[in-house]
DRENDO-1510 file (C-alpha; in Angstrom, 1 decimal, always signed):
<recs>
REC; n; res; u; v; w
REC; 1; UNK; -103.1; +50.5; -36.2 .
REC; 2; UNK; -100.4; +52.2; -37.4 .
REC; 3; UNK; -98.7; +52.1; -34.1 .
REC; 4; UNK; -99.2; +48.4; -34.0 .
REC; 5; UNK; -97.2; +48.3; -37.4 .
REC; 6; UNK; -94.4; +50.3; -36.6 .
REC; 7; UNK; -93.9; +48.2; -33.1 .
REC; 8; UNK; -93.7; +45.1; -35.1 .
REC; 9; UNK; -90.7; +46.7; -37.3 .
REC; 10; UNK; -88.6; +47.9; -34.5 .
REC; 11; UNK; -88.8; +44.6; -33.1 .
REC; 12; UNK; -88.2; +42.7; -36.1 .
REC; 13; UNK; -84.8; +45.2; -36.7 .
REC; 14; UNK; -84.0; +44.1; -33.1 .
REC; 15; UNK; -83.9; +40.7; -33.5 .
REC; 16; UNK; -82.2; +40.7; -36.7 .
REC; 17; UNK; -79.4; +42.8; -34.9 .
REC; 18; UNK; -79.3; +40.3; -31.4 .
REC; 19; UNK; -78.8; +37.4; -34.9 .
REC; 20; UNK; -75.7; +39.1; -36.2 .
REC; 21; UNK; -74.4; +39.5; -32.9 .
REC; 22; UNK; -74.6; +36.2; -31.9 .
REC; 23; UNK; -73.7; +35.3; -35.5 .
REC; 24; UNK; -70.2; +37.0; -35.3 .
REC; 25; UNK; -69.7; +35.7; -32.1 .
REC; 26; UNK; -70.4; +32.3; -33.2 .
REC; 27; UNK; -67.6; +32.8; -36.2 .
REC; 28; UNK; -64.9; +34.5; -33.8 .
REC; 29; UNK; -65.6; +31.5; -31.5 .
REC; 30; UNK; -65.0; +28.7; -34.7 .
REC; 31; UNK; -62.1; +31.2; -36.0 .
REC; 32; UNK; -60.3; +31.0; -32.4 .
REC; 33; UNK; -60.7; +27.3; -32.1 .
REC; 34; UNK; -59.5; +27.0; -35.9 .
REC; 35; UNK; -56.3; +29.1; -34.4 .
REC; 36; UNK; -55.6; +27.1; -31.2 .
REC; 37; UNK; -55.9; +23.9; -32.7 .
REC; 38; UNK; -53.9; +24.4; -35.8 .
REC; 39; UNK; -51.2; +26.4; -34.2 .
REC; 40; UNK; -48.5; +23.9; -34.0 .
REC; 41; UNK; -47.0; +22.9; -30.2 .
REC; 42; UNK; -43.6; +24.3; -28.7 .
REC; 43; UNK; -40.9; +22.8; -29.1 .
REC; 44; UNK; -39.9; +20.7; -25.6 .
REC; 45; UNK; -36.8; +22.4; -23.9 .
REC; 46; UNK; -33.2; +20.4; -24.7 .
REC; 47; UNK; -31.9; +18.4; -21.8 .
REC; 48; UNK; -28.7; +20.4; -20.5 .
REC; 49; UNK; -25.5; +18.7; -21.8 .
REC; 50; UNK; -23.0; +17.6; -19.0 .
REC; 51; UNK; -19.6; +15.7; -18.9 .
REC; 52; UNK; -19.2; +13.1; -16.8 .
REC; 53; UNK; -16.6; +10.9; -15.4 .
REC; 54; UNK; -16.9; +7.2; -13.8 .
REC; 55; UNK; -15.6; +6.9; -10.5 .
REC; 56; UNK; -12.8; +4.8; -10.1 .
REC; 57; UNK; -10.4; +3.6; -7.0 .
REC; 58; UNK; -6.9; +3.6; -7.4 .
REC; 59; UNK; -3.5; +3.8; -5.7 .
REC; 60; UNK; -3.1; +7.7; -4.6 .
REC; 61; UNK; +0.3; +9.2; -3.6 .
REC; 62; UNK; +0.4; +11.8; -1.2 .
REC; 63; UNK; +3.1; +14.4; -1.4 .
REC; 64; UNK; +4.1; +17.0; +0.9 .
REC; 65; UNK; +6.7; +19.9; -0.4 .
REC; 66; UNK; +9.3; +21.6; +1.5 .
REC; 67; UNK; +12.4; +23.9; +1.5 .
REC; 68; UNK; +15.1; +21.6; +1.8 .
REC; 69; UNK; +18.7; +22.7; +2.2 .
REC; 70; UNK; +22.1; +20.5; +0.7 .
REC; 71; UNK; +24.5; +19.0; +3.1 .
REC; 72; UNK; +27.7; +16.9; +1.9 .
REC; 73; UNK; +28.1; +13.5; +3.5 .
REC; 74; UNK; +31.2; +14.2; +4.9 .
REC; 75; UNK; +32.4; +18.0; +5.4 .
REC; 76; UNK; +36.0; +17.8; +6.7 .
REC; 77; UNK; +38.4; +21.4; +7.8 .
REC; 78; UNK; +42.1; +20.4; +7.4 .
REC; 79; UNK; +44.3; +22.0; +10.3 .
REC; 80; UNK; +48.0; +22.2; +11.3 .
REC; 81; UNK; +48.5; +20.2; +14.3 .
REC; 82; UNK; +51.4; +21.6; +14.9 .
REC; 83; UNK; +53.1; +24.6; +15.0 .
REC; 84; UNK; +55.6; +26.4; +12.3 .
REC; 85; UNK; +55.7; +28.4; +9.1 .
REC; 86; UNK; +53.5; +27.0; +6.3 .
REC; 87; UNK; +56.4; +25.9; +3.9 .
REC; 88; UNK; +54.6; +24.7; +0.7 .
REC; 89; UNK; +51.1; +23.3; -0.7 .
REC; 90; UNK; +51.4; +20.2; -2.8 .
REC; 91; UNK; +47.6; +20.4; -4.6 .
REC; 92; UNK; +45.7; +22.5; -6.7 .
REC; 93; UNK; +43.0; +24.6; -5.0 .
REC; 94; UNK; +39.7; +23.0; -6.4 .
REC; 95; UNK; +40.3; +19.8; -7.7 .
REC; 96; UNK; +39.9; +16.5; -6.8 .
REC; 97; UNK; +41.9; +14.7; -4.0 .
REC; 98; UNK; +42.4; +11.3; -2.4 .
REC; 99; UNK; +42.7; +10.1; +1.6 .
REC; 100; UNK; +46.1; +10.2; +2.8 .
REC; 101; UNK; +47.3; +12.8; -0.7 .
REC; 102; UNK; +50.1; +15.4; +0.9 .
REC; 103; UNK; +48.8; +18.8; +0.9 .
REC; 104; UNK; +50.7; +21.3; +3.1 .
REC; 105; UNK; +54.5; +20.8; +4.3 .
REC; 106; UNK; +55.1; +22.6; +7.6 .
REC; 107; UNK; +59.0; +23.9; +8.6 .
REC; 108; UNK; +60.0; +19.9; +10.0 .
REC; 109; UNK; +63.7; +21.6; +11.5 .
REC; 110; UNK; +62.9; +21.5; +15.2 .
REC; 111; UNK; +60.9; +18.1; +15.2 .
REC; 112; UNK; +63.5; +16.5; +12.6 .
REC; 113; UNK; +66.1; +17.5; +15.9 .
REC; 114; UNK; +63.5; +16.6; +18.7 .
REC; 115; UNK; +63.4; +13.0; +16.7 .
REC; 116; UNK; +66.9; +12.6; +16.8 .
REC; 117; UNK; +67.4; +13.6; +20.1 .
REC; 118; UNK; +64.5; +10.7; +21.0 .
REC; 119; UNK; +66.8; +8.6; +19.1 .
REC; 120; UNK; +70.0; +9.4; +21.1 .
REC; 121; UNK; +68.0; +9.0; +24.5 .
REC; 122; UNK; +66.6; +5.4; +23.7 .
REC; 123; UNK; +70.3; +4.1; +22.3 .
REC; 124; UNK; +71.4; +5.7; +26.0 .
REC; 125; UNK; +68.2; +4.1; +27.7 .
REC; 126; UNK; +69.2; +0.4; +25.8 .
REC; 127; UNK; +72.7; +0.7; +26.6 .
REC; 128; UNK; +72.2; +1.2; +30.4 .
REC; 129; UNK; +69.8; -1.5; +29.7 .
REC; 130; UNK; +71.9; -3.8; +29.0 .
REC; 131; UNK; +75.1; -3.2; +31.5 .
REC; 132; UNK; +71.7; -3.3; +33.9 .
REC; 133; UNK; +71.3; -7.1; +32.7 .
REC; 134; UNK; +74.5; -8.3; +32.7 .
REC; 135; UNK; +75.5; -6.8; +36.2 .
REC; 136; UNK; +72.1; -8.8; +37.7 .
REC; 137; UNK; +73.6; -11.7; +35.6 .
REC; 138; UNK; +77.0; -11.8; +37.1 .
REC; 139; UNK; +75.5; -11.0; +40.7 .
REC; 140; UNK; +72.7; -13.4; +41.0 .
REC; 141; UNK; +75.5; -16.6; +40.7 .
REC; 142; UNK; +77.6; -15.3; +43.1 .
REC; 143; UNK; +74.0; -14.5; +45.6 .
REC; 144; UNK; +73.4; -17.8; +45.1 .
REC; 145; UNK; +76.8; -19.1; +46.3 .
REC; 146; UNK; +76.8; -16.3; +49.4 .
REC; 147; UNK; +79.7; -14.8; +47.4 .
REC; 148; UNK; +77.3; -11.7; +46.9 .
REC; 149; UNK; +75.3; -10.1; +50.1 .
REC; 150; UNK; +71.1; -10.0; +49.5 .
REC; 151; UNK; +71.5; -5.9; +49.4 .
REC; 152; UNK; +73.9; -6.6; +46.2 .
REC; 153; UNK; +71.1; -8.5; +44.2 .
REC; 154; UNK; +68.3; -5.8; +45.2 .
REC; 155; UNK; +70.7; -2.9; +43.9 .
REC; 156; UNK; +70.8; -4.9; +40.9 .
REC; 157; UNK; +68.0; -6.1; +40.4 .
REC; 158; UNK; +66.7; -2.6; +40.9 .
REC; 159; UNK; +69.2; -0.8; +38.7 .
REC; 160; UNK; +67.9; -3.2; +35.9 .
REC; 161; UNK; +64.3; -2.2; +36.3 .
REC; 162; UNK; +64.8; +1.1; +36.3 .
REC; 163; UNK; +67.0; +0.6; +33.1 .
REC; 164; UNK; +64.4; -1.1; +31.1 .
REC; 165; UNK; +61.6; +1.6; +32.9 .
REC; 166; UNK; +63.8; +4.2; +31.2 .
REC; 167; UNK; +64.1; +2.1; +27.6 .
REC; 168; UNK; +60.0; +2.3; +27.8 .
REC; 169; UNK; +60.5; +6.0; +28.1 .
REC; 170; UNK; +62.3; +6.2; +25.6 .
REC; 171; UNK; +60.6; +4.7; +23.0 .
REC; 172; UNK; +57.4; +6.7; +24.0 .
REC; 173; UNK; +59.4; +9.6; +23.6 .
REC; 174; UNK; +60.5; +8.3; +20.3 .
REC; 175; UNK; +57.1; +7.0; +18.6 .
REC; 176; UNK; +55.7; +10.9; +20.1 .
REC; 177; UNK; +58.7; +12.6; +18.2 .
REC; 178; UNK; +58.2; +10.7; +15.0 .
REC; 179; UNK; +54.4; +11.7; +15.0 .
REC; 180; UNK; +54.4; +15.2; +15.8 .
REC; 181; UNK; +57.1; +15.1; +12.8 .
REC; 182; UNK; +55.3; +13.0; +10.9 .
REC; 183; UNK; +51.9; +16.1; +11.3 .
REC; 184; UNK; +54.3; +18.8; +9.6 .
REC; 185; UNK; +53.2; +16.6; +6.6 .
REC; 186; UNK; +49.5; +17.9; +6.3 .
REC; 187; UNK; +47.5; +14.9; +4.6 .
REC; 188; UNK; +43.7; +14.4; +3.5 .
REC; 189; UNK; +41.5; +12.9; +5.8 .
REC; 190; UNK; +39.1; +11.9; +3.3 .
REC; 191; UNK; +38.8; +11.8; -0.5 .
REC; 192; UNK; +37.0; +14.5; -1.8 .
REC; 193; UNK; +37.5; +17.8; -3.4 .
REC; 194; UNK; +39.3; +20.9; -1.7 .
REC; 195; UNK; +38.9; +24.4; -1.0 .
REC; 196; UNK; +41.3; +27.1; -1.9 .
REC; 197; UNK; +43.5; +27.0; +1.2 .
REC; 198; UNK; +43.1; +29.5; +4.1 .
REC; 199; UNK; +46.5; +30.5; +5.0 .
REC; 200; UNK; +49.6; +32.0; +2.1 .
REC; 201; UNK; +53.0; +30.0; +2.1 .
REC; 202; UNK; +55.2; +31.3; +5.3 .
REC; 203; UNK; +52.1; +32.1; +8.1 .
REC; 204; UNK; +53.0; +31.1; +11.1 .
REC; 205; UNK; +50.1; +28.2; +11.3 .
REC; 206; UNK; +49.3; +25.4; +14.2 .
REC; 207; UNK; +48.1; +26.0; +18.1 .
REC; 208; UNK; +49.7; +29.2; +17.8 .
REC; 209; UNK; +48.8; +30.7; +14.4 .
REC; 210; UNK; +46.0; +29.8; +12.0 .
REC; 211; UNK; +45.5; +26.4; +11.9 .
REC; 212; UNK; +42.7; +25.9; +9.4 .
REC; 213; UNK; +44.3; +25.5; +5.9 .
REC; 214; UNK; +41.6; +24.4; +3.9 .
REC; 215; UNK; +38.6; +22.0; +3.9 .
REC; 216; UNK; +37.8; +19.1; +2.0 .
REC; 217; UNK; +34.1; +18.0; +0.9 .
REC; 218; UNK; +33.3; +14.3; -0.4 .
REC; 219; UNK; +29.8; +14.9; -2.0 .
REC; 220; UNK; +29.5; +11.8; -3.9 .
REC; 221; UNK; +26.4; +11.3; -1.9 .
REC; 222; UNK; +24.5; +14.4; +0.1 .
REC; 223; UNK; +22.0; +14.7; +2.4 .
REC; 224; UNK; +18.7; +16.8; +2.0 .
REC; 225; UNK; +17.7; +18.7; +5.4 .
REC; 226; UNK; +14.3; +20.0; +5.8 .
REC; 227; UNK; +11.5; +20.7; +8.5 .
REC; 228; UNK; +8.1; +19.2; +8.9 .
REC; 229; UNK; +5.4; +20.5; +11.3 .
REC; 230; UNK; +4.6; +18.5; +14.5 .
REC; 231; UNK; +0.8; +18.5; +12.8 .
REC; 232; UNK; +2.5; +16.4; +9.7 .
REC; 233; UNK; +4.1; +14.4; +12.2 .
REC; 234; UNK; +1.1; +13.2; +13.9 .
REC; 235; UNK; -0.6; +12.5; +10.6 .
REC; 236; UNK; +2.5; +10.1; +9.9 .
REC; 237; UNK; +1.9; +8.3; +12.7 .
REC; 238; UNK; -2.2; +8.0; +12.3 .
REC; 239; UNK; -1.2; +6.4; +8.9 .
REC; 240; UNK; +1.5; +3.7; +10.9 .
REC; 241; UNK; +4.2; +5.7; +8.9 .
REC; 242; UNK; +7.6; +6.4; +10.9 .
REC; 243; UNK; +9.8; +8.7; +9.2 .
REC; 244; UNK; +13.4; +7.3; +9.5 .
REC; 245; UNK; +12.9; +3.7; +10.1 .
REC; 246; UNK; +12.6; +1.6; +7.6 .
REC; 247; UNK; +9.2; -1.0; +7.9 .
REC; 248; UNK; +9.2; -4.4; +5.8 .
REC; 249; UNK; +5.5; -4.3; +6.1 .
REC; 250; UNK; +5.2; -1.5; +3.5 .
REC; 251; UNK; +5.4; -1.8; -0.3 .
REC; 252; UNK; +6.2; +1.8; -0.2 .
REC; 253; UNK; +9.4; +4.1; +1.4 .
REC; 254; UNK; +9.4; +7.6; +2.3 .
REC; 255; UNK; +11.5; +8.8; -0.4 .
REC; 256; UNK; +12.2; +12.3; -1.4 .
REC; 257; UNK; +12.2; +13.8; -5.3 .
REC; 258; UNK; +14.3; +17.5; -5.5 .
REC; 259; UNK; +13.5; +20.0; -8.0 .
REC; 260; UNK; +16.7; +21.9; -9.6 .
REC; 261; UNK; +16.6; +25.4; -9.9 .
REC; 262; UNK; +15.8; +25.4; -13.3 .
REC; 263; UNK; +12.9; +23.3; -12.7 .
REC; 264; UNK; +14.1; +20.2; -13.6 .
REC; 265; UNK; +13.5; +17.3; -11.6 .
REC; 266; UNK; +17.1; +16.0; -10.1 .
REC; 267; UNK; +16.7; +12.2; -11.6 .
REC; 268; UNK; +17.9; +10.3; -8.6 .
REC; 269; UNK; +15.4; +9.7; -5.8 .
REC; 270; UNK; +17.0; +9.8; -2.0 .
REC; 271; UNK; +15.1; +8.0; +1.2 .
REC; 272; UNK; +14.6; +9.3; +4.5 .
REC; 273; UNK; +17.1; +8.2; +6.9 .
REC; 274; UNK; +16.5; +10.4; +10.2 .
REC; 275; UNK; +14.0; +12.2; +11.6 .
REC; 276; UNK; +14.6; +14.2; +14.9 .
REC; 277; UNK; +12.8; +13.0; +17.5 .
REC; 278; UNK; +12.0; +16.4; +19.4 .
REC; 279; UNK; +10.2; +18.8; +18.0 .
REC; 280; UNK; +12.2; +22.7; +18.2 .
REC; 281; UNK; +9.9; +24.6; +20.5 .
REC; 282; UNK; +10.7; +28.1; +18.7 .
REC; 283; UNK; +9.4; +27.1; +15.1 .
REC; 284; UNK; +7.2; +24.1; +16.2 .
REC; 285; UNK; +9.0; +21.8; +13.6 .
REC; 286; UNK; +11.6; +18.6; +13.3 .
REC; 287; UNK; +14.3; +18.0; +11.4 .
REC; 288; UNK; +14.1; +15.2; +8.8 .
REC; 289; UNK; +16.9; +14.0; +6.6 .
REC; 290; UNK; +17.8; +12.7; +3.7 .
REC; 291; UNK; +20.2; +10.9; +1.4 .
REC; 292; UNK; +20.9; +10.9; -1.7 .
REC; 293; UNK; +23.3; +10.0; -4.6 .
REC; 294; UNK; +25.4; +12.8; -6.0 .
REC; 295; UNK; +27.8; +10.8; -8.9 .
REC; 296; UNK; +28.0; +13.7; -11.6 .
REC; 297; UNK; +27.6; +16.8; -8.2 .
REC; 298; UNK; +25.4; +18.7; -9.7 .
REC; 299; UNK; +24.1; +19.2; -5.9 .
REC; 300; UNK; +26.4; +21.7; -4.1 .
REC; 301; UNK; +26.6; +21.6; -0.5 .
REC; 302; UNK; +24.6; +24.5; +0.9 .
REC; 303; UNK; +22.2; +25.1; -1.4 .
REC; 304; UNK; +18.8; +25.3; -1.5 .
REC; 305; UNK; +16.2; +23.5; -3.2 .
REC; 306; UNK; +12.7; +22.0; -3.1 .
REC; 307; UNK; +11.9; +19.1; -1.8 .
REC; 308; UNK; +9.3; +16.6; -2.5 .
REC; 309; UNK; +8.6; +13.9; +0.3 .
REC; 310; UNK; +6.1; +10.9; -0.6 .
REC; 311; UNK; +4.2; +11.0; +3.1 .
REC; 312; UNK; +1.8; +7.9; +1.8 .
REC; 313; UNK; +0.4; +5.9; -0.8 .
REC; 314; UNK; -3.8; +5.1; -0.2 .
REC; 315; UNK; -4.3; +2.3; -1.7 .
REC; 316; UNK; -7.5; +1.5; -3.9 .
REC; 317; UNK; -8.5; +5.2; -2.8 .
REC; 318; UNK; -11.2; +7.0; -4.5 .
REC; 319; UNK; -10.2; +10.5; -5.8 .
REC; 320; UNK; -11.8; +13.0; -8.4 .
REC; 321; UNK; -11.1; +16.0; -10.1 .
REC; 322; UNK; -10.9; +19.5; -7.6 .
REC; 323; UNK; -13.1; +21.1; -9.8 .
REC; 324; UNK; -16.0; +19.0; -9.6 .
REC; 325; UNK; -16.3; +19.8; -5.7 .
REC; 326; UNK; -18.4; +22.4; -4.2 .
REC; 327; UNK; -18.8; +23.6; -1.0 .
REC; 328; UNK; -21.6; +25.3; +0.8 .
REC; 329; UNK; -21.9; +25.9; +5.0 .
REC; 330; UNK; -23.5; +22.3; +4.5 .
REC; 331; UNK; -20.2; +20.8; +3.9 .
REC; 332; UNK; -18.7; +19.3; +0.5 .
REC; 333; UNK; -20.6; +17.8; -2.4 .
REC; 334; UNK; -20.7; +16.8; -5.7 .
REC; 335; UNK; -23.4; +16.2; -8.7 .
REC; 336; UNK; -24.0; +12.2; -10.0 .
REC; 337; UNK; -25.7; +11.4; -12.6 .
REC; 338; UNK; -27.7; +8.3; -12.2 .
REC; 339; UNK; -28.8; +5.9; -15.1 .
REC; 340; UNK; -31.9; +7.3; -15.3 .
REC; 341; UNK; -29.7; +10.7; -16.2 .
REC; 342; UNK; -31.4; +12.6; -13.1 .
REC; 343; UNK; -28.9; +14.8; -10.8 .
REC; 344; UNK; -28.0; +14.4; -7.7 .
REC; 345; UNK; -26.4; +16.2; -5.5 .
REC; 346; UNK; -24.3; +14.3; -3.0 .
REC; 347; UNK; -22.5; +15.6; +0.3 .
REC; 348; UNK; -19.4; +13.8; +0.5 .
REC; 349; UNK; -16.2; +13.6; +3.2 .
REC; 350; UNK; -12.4; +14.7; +1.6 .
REC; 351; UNK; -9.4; +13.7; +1.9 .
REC; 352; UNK; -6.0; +14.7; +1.5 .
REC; 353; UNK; -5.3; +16.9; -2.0 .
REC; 354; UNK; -3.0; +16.1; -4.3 .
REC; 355; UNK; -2.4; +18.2; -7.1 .
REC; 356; UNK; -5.6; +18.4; -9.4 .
REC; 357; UNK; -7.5; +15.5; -7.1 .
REC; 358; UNK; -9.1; +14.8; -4.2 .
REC; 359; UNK; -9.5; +12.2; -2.4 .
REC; 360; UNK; -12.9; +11.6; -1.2 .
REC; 361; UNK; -13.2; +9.6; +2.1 .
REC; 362; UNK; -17.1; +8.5; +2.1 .
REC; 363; UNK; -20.2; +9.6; -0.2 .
REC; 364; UNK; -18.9; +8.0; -3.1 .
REC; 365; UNK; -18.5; +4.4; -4.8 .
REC; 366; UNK; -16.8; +3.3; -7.6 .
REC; 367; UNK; -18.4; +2.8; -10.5 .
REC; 368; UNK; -20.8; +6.0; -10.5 .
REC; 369; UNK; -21.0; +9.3; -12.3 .
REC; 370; UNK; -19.9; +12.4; -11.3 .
REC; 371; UNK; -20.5; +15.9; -13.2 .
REC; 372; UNK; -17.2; +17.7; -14.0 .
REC; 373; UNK; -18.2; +20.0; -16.6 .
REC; 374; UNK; -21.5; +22.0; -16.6 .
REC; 375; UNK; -22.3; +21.2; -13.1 .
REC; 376; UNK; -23.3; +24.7; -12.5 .
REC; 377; UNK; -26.2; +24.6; -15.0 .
REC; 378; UNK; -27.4; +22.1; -12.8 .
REC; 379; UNK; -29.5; +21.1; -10.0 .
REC; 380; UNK; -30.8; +17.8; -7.6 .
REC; 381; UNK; -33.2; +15.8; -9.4 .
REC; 382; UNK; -33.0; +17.9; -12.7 .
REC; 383; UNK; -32.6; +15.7; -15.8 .
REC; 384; UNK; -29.6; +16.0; -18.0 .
REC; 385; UNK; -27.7; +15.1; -21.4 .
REC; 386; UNK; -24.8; +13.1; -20.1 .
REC; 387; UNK; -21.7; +12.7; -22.2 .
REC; 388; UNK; -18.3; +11.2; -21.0 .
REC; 389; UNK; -15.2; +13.4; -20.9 .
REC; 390; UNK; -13.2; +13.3; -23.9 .
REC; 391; UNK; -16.6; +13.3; -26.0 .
REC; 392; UNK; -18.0; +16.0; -27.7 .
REC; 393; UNK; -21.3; +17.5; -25.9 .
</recs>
């Protein structure tokens, strides 16, 4: 009986113990729901801001940059033609000078006398000339009356042809005389400025001696020399361009800009006259030339400077920003952004760079949107905050 009782106690202290437990769990169930549903939601991660740029076509000059080297236009060395002692110079060394302007004065004593003598010969030649012709004058009547034999005319006939043969000879000799006097004179060739001369007052100068005395340079307009490679050649000609030749079908010449050595751009522009057409074996280049104006010479003939050659304009080309190019084993590519402001990544074909640009062949059209900044935050088909450049992300 009393076993019965205590049973029934334990068992009633068990179930009351299986209630709390199933009671608390029943609270820390509610308490956990209360916390999940009132905890308030993350915040969605922010779009990554990119900058943008349309894609536009325009005209695109391509430039190629060289060593080029100054040449005057006209480069003249003054010599003594003949010989004797250099007796004066009539110019100052350095300045400017005119075509025909005196500059030396060679010792004229012995081709003053060989002139004269020339003289005295022809005055003997045209006398003997003369008697000649008046002797076939008188003769030639009396022939014709058989008062004179046939032999008499041919003697004078003869005598008179040699006479004026000898007159001829004369006056050669002469017009000779007078030039090689007329060289101990030394004048400019061309107008242009002179060197300091290259032989002192008394050297023995002409065929003889020294004969260079000085040189005179006319560099109102120059000429830019510089090489191309046969590779830049052949690109020339796959874009109908011939260097040297001038071609009415283009809107466009090959002209050539030259950076002074202060960096400075010289401000007049030259064309491309001449391009060698052989290519040197040893350096696997040609020689291309140019001219250009030189009014105030601040070019100096041998110089050296840098050249700047336009090789081709492309007309409504597309080109963007070298920066916004990468490039994997897969090729080149850039990111758009399409309207719906997903990336995507594009593999495009380039073209010749020019000096922050490229231009892009195929992959692209105007009118889209490439990444330029943040493009490696960025991935294909990743959504994105576009902004165009000049804005503020």
């Amino acid at each position: 009986m009393i076993g019965s009782k205590l049973k029934g106690i334990v068992n009633a202290i068990v179930g009351h113990k299986w209630l709390a437990t199933a009671t608390v769990i029943v609270i820390i169930g509610i308490v956990w729901a209360l916390v999940v549903l009132l905890r308030a939601k993350p915040a969605p991660m922010p779009l990554v801001p990119v900058e943008i740029q349309p894609v536009v076509t325009e005209d695109v000059n391509i430039y190629g940059d060289y060593v080029g080297r100054i040449r005057a236009q006209q480069f003249v060395e003054v010599r003594a033609r003949v010989e004797g002692y250099l007796e004066s110079m009539l110019f100052e060394e350095g300045t400017y000078i005119t075509k025909g302007q005196t500059l030396f004065i060679i010792d004229p004593t012995i081709y003053r006398a060989n002139m004269q003598k020339a003289k005295a010969n022809l005055a003997k030649a045209t006398a003997a000339e003369e008697k000649a012709k008046r002797d076939l004058e008188r003769i030639r009547p009396l022939y014709e009356q058989n008062a004179a034999s046939r032999l008499d005319l041919d003697n004078a006939i003869a005598a008179y042809e040699t006479a004026k043969a000898d007159v001829t000879v004369s006056e050669a000799e002469l017009s000779l005389a007078e030039q090689t006097l007329s060289y101990t004179r030394v004048t400019s060739p061309i107008s242009g400025y002179i060197s300091e001369r290259s032989a002192d007052i008394g050297t023995l100068v002409g065929p003889g001696g020294k004969s260079l005395l000085a040189t005179v340079v006319n560099s109102d307009t120059v000429r830019v020399d510089f090489s191309m490679t046969s590779l830049e050649y052949l690109k020339s000609r796959s874009r109908n361009v011939n260097l040297g030749q001038r071609d009415s079908s283009r809107t466009w010449d090959p002209y050539v800009t030259i950076t002074m050595a202060d960096g400075s751009v010289y401000p007049y522009r030259g064309l491309v006259d001449f391009a060698d057409p052989k290519v040197d074996p040893k350096t696997g280049t040609f020689q291309v030339r140019a001219e250009m104006k030189n009014p105030d010479h601040a070019l100096l003939p041998g110089e050296f400077t840098r050249v700047r050659l336009l090789l081709d304009v492309r007309e409504n080309a597309i080109a963007v920003p070298s920066k916004a190019i990468e490039v994997d084993k897969g090729g080149a590519y850039v990111y758009i952004v399409r309207p719906d402001s997903i990336v995507e990544r594009r593999f495009v074909e380039t073209g010749p760079e020019q000096a922050n640009s490229v231009v892009i062949e195929r992959g692209l059209d105007a009118g889209e949107n490439i990444i330029v900044e943040g493009y490696h935050k960025v991935k294909h088909g990743m959504k994105v905050a576009p902004v165009y450049a000049g804005q503020t992300l």
